[in-house]
KEKETOR-366703 format. One record per residue: residue number from 1; x, y, z of N, C-alpha, C, O in turn. Coordinates in Angstrom, 2 decimals, padded with zeros to 5 digits. Example, Ala and Ser with C-alpha at 12.3 -4.5 7.8 and 13.67 -1.06 7.14 Angstrom:
// residues 2
NODE seq    n.px    n.py    n.pz   ca.px   ca.py   ca.pz    c.px    c.py    c.pz    o.px    o.py    o.pz
NODE   1  013.19 -005.69  007.80  012.30 -004.50  007.80  013.20 -003.30  007.80  014.24 -003.32  008.46
NODE   2  012.85 -002.25  007.08  013.67 -001.06  007.14  012.90  000.03  007.87  013.41  001.14  008.04
***
This chain:
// residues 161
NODE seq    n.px    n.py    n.pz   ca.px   ca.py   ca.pz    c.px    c.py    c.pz    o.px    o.py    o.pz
NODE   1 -019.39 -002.48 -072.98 -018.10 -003.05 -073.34 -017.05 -001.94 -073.25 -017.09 -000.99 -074.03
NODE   2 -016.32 -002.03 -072.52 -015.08 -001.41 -072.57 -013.72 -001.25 -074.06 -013.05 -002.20 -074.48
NODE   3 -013.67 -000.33 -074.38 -012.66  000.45 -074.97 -011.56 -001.05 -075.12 -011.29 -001.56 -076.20
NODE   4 -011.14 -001.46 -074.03 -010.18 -002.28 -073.86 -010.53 -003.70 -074.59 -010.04 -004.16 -075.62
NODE   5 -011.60 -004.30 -073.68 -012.37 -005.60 -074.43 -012.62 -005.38 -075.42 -012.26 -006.26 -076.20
NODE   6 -013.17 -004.46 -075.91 -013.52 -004.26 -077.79 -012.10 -004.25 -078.65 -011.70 -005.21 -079.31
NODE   7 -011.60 -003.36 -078.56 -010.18 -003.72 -078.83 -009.55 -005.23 -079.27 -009.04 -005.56 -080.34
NODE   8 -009.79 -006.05 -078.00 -009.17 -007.07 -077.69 -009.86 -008.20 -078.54 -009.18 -009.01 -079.16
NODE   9 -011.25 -008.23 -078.58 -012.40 -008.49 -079.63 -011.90 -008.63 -080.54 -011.33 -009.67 -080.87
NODE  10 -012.00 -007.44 -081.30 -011.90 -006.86 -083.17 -010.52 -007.12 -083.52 -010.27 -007.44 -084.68
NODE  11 -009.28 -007.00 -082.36 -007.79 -007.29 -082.97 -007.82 -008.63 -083.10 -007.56 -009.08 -084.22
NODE  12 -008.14 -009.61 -081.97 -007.95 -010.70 -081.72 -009.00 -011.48 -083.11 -008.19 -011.59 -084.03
NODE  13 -009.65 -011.74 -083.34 -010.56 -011.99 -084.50 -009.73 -011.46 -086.05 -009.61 -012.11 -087.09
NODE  14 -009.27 -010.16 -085.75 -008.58 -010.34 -087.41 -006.97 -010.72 -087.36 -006.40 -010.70 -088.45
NODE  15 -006.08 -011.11 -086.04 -004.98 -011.94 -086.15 -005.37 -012.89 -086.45 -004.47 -013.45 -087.07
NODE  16 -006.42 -013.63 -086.39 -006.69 -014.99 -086.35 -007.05 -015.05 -088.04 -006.63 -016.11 -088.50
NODE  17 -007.63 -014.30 -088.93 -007.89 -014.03 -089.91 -006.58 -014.22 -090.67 -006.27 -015.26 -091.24
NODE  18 -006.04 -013.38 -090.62 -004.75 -013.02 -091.04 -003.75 -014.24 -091.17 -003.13 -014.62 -092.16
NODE  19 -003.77 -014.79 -089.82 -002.83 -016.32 -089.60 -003.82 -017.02 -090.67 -003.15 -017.92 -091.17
NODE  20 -004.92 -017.01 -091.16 -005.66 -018.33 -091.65 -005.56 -017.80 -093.45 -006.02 -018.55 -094.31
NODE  21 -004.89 -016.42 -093.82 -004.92 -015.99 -095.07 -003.49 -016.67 -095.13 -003.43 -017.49 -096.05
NODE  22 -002.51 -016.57 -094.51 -000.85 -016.52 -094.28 -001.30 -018.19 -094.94 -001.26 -018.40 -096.15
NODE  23 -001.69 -019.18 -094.01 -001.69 -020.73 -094.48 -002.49 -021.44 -095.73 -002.49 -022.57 -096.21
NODE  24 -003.26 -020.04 -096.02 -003.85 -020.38 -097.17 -002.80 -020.31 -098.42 -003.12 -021.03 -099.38
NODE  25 -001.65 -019.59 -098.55 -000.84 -019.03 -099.23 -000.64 -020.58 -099.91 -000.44 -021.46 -099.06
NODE  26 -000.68 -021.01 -101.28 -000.21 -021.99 -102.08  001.36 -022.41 -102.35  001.94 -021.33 -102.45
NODE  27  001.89 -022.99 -102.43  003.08 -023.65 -101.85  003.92 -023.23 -103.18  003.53 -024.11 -103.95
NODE  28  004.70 -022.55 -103.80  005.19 -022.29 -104.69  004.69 -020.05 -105.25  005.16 -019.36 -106.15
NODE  29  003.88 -019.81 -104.44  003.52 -018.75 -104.93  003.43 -017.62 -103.50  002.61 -016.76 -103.17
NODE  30  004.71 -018.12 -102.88  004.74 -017.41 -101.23  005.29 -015.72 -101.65  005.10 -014.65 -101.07
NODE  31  006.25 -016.20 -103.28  006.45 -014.74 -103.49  005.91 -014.00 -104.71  006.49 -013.11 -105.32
NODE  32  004.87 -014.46 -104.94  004.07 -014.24 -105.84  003.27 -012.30 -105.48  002.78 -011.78 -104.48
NODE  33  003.50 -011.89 -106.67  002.74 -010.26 -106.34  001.84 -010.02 -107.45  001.92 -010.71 -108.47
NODE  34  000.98 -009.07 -107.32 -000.15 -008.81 -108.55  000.56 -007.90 -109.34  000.39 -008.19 -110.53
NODE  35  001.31 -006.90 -109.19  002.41 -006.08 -110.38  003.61 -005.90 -109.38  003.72 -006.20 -108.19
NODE  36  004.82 -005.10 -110.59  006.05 -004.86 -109.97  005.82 -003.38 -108.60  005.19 -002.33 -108.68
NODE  37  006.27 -003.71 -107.96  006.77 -002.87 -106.62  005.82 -003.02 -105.21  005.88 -002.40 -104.15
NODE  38  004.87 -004.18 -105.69  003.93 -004.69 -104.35  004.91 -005.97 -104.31  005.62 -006.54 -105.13
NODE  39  004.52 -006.18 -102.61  004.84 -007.03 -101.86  004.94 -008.15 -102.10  004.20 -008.22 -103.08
NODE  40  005.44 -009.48 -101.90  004.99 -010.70 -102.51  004.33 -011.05 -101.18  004.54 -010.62 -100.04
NODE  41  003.33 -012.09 -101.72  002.35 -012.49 -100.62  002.67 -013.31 -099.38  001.71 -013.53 -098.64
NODE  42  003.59 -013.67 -099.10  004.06 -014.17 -097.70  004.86 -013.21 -097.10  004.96 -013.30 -095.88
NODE  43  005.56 -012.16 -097.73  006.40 -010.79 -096.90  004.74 -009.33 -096.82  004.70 -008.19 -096.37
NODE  44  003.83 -010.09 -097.40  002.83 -008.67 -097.23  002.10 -009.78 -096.11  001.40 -008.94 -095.54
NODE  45  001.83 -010.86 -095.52  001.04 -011.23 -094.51  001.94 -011.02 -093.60  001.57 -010.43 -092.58
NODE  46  003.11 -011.37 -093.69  004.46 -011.72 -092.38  004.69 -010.17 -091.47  005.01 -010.13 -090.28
NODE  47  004.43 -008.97 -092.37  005.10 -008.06 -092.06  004.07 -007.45 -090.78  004.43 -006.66 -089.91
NODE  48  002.41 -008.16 -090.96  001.90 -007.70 -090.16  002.23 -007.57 -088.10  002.05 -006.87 -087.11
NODE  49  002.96 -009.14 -088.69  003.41 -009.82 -087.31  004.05 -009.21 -087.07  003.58 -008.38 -086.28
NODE  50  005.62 -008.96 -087.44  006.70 -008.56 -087.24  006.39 -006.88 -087.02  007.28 -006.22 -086.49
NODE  51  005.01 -006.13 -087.45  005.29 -005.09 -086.85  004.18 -004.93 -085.63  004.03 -003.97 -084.87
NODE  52  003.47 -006.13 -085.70  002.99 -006.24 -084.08  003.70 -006.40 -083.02  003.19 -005.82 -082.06
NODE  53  004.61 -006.91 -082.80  005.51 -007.27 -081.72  006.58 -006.27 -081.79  007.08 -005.71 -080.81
NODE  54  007.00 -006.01 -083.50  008.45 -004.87 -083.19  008.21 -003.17 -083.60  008.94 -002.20 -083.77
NODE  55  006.74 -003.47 -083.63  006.82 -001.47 -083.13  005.37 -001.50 -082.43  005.21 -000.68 -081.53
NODE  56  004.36 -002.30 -082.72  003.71 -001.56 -081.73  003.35 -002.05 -080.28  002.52 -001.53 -079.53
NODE  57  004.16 -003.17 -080.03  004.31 -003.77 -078.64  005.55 -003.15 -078.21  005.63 -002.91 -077.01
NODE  58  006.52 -002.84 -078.94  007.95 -002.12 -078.49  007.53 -000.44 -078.30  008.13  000.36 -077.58
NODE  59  006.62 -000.21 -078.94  006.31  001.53 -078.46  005.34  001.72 -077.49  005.48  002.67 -076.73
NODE  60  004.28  000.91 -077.37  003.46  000.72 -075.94  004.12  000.24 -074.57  003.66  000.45 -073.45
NODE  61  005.40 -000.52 -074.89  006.12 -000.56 -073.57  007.41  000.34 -073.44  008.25  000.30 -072.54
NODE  62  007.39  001.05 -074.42  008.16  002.42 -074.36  009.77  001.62 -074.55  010.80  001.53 -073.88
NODE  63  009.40  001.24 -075.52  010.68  000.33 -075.90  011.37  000.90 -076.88  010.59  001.33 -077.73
NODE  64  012.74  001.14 -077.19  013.66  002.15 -078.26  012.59  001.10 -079.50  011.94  000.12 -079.14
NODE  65  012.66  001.53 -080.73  011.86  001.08 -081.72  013.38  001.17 -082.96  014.31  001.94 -082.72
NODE  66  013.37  000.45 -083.97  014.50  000.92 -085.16  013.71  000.26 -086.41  013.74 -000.87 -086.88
NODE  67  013.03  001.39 -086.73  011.57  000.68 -087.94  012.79  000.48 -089.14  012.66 -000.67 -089.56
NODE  68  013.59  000.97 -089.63  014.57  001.01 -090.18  014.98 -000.72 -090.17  014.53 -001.58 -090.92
NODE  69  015.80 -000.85 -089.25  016.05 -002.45 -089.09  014.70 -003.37 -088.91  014.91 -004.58 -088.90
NODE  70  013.59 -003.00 -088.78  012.60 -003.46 -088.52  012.22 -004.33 -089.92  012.09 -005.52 -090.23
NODE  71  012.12 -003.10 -090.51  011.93 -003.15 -091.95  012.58 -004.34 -092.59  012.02 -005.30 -093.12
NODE  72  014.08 -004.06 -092.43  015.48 -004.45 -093.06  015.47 -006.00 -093.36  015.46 -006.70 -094.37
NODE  73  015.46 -006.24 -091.81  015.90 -007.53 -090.50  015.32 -008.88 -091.49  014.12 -009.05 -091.73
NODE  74  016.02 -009.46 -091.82  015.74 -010.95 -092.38  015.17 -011.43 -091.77  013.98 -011.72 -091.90
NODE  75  016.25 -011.78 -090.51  015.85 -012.84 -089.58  014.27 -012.21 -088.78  014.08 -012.64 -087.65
NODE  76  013.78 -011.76 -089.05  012.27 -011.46 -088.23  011.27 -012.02 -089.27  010.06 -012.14 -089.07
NODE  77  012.05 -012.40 -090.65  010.79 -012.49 -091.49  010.36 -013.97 -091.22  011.27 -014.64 -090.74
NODE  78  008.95 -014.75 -091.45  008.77 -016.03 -091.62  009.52 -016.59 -093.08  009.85 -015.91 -094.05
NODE  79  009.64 -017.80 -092.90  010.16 -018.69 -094.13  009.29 -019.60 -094.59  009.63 -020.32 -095.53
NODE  80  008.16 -019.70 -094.06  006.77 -020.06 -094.88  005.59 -019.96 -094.36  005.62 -019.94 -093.13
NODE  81  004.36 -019.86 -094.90  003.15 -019.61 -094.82  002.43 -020.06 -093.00  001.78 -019.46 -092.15
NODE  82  003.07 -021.55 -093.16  003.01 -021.77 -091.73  003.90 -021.50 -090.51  003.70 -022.04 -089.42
NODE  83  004.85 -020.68 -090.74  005.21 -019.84 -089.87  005.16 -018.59 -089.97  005.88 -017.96 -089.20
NODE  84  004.52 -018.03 -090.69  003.82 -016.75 -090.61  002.68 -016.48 -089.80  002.53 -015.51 -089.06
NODE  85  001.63 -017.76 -090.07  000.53 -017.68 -089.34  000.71 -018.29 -087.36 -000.22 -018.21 -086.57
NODE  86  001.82 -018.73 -087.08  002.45 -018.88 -086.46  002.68 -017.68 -085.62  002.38 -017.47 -084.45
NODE  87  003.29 -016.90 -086.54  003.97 -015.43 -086.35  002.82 -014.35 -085.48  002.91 -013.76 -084.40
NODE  88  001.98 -014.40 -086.30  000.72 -013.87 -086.02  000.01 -014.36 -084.76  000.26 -013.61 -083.82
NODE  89 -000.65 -015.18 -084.50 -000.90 -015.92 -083.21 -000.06 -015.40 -082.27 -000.46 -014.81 -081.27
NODE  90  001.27 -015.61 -082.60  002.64 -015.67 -081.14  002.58 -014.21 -080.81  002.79 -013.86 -079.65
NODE  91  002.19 -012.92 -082.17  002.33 -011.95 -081.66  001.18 -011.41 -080.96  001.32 -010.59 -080.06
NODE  92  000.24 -011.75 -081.28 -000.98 -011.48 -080.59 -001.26 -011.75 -079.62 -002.00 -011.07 -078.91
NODE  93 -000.49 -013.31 -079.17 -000.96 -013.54 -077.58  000.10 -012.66 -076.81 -000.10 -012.47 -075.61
NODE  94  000.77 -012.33 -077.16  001.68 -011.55 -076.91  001.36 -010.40 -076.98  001.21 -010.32 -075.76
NODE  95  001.13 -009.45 -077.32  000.57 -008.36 -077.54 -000.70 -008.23 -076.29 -000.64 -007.37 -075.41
NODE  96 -001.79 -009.20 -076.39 -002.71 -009.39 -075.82 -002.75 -009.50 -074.02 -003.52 -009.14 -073.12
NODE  97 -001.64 -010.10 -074.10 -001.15 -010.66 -072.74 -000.67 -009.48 -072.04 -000.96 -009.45 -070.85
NODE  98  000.01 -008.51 -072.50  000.36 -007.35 -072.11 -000.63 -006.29 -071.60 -000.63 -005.84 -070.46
NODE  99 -001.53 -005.92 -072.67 -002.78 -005.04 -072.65 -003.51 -005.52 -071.55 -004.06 -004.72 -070.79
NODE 100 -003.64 -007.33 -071.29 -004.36 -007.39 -070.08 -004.07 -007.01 -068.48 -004.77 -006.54 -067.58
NODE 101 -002.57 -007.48 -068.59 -001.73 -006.98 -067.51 -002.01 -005.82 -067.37 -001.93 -005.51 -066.18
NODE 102 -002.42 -004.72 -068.23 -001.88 -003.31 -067.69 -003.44 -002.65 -067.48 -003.57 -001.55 -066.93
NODE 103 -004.58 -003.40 -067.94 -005.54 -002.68 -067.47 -006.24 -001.37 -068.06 -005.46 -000.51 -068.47
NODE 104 -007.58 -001.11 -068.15 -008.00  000.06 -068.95 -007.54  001.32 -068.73 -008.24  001.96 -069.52
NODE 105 -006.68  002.27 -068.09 -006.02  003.33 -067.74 -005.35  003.21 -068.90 -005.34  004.04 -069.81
NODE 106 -004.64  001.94 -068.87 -003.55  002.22 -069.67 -003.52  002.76 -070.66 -002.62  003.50 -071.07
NODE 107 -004.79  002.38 -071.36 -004.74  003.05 -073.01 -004.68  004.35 -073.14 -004.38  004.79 -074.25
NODE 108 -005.00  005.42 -071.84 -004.71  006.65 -072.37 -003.29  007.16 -072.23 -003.00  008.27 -072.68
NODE 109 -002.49  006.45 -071.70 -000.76  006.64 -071.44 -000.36  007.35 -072.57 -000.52  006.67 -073.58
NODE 110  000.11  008.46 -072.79  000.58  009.10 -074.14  002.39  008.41 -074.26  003.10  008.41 -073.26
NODE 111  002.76  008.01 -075.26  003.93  006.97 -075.91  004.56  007.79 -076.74  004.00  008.62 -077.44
NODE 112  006.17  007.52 -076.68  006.31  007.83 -078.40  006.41  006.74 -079.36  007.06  005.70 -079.35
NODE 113  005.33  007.45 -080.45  005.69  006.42 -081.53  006.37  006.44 -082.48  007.52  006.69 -082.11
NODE 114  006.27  006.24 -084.22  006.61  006.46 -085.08  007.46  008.11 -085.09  007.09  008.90 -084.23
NODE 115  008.33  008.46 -085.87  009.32  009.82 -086.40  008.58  010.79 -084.91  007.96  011.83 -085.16
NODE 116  008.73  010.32 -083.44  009.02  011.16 -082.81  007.23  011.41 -081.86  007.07  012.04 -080.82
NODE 117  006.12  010.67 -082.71  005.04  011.06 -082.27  004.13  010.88 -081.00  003.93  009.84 -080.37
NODE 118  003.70  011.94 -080.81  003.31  011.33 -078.91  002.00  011.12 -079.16  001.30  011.99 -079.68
NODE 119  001.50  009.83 -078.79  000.10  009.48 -079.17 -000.44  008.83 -077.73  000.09  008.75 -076.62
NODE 120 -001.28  008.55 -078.07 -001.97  007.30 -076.31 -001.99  006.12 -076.94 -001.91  006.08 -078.17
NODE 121 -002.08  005.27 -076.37 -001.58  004.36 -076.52 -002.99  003.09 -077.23 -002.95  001.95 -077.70
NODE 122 -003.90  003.91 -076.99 -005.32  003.85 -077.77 -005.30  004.02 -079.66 -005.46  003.33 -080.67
NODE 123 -005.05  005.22 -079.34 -004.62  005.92 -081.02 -003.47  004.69 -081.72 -003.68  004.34 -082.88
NODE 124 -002.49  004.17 -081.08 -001.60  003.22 -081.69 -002.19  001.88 -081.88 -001.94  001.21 -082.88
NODE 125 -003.03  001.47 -080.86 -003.26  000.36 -080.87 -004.57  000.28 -082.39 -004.63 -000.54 -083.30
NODE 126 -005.29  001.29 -082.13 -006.30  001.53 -083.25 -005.65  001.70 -084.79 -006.06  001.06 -085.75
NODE 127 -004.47  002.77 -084.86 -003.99  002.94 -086.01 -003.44  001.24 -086.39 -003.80  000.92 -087.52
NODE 128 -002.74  000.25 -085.73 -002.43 -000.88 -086.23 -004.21 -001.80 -086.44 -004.39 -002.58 -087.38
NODE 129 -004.77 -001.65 -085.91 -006.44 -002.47 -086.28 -006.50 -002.07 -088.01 -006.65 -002.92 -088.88
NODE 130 -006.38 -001.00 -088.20 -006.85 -000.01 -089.29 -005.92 -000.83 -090.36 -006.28 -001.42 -091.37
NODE 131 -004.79 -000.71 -089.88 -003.54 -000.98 -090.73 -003.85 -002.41 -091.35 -003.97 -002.54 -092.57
NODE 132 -003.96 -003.34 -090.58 -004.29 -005.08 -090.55 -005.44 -004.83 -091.52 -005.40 -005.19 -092.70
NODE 133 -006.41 -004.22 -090.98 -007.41 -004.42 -092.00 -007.23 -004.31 -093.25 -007.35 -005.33 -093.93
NODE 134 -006.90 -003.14 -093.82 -006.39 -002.59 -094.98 -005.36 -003.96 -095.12 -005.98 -004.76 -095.82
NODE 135 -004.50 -004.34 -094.86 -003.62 -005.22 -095.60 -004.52 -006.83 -095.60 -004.20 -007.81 -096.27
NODE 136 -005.82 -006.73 -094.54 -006.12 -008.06 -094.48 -007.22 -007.94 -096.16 -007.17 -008.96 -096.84
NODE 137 -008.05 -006.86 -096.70 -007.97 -006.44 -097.69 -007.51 -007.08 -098.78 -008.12 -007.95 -099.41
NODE 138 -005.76 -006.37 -099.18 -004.98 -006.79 -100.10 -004.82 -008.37 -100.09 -004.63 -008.84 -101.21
NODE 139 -004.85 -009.16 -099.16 -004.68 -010.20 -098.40 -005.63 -011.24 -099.06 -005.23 -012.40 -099.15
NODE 140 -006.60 -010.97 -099.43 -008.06 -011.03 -099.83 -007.88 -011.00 -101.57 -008.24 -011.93 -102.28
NODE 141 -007.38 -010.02 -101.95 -007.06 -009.50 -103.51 -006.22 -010.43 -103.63 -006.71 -011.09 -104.54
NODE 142 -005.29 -010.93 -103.33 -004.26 -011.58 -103.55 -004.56 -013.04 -103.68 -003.93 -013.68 -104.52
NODE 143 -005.57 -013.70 -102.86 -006.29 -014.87 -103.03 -007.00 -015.11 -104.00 -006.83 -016.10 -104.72
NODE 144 -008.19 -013.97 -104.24 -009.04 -014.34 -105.41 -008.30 -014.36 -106.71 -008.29 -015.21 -107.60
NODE 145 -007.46 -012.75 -106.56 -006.15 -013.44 -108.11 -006.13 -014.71 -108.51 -006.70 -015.28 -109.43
NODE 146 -005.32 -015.10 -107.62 -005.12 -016.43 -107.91 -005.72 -017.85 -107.35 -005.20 -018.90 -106.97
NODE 147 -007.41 -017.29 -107.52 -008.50 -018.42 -107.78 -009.05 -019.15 -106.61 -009.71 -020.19 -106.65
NODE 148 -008.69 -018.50 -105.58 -009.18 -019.11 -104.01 -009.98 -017.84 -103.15 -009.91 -016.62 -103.04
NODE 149 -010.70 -018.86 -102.67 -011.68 -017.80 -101.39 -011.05 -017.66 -100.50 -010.36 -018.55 -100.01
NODE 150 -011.16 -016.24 -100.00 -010.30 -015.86 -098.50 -011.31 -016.80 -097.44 -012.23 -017.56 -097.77
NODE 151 -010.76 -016.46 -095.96 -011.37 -017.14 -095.08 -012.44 -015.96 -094.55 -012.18 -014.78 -094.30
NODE 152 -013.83 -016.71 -094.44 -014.88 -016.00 -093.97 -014.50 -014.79 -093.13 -013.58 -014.82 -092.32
NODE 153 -015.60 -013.23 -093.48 -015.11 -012.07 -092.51 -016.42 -012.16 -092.54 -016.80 -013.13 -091.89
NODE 154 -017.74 -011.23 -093.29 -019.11 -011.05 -092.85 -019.56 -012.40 -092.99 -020.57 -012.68 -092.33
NODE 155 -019.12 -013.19 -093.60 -020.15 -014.54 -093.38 -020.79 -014.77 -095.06 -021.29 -015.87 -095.29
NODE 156 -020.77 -013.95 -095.96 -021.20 -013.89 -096.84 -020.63 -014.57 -098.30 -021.14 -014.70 -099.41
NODE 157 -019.41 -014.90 -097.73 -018.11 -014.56 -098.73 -018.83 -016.34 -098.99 -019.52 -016.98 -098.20
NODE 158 -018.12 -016.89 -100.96 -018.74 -018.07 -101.16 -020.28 -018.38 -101.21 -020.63 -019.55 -101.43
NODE 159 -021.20 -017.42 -101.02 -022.49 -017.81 -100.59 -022.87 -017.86 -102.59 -022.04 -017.31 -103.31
NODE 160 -023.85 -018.39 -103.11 -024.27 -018.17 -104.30 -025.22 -017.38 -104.71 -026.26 -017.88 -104.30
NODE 161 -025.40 -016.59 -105.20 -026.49 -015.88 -105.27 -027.64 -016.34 -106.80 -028.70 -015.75 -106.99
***
């Protein structure tokens, strides 16, 4: 398996995750957080999207990046659960669609990313896998809080012992 297909594998499988935590979100508790200065739970699933498409699809095509407004930008955020998971999907095939176009070379292309950094384009794509996970995680914490099972990852999750 190629570097590329695995990639495409393991990302593609936890957008799909991610979109299915976003619609799980309960209808009154989109800004709901576990203490003060975390995220509320539809701006901590949404943000994954919005920085799939606006930094690390904008720095793999060597696109000016403004994480600043990225951050900021209202209008990039979803306005509910089902357009978050929406969000996610659209950025992924998107994202996806690109990586195929350009072929396994590509990933070693050194980019700039984040405050100036020259990485390949491997290292970025991996540091956002890492990132998703970790928030798909919190994502997870944030469900059982408040009394629901996330959607299956090892297969185990719900089982009774």
């Amino acid at each position: 398996m190629s570097q590329l297909s695995e990639y495409l594998e393991k990302q593609g499988e936890l957008a799909e995750q991610l979109a299915q935590a976003a619609e799980q979100i309960p209808a009154g508790l989109e800004g709901w957080r576990p203490c003060e200065g975390a995220l509320g739970w539809l701006r901590l699933v949404d943000h994954m999207a919005i920085a799939r498409r606006n930094l690390v699809l904008k720095a793999i095509k060597e696109e000016p990046i403004d994480f600043g407004a990225m951050v900021k930008n209202e209008s990039l955020r979803s306005s509910s659960p089902t357009a978050a998971a929406a969000a996610h999907r659209s950025s992924w095939a998107e994202l996806r669609s690109f990586l195929e176009s350009q072929g396994e070379g590509f990933l070693d292309k050194v980019v700039t990313f984040t405050r100036g950094r020259q990485w390949p384009v491997s290292r970025i794509l991996w540091f956002a896998f890492e990132e998703n996970l970790h928030h798909r995680g919190q994502l997870w914490i944030y469900a059982r809080m408040n009394g629901l099972t996330p959607p299956k990852v090892w297969g185990t999750e719900g089982m009774v012992q």
